[in-house]
N, C-alpha and C positions, 0 to 999 in steps of 0.2 A: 633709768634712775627713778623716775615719776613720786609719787607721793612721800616724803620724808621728814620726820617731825626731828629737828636737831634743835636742842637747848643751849646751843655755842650760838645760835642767829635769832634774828627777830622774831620776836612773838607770832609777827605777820605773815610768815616765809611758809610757803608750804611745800615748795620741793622743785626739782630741777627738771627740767622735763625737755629730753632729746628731739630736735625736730625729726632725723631720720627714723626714731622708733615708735610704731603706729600704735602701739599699746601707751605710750608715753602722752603721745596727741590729744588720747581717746579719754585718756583720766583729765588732762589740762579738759579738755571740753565740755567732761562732767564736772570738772571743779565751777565750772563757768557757768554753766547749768543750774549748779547746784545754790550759784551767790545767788544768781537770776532768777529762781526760785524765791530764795529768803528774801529778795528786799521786795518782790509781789505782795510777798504774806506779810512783811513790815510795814509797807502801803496800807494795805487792806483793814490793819491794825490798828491804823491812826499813827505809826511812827514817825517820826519827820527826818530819820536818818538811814541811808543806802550804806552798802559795801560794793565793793570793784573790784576785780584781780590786774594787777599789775605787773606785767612780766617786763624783766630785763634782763637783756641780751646778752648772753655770754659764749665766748669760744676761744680755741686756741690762735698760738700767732694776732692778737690781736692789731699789734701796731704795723703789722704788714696789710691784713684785711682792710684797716681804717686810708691807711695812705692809698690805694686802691681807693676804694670808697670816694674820699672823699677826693682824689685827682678826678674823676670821675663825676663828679657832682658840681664842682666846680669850672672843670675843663680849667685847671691849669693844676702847677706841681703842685705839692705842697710837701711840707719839710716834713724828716724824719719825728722833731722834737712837738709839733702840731700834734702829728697824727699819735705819737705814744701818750700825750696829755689824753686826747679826746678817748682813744683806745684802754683807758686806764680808768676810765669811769662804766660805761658799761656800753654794748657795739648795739647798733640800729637792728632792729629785728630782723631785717631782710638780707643782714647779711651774717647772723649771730647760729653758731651751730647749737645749740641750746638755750633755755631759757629758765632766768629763777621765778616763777611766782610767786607773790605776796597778797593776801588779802587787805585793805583798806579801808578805813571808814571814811564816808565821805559826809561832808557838813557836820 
């Protein structure tokens, strides 16, 4: 999927980007690069304000992957209705088959 400018989402959103797909990885990287670059040269400027990429975790089946997850983190059950709340905002990156990035301004 990797880089995607859509005018339905945030100003901030830069694109969706497949963990299995190494071309995908490779852009997320350079996006990351490329902030990490700018807030150098925003430093260097005298600016007193950074940007961040913030990726959130998305995949399929998610209130199955979360109850896993989170039985698992917990070491005891945890209920169907838990896990589809928690599963309905966005999945922990380490268990997330893709990712949305957003850029940020921070302070």
């Amino acid at each position: 999927m990797g880089i995607q400018l859509n005018k339905n989402r945030s100003d901030a959103y830069i694109g969706t980007f497949d963990y299995e797909c190494a071309d995908d990885m490779l852009q997320l990287n350079e996006v990351r690069g490329m902030v990490k670059n700018m807030n150098r040269m925003l430093r260097e400027d005298g600016y007193d304000y950074q940007y961040y990429v913030k990726c959130q975790g998305r995949g399929t089946n998610r209130t199955a992957r979360m109850k896993t997850w989170l039985s698992n983190k917990y070491n005891r059950p945890v209920s169907d209705h838990w896990a589809q709340d928690a599963g309905q905002r966005s999945l922990p990156l380490e268990i997330a088959d893709r990712v949305d990035a957003y850029i940020y301004r921070r302070r």
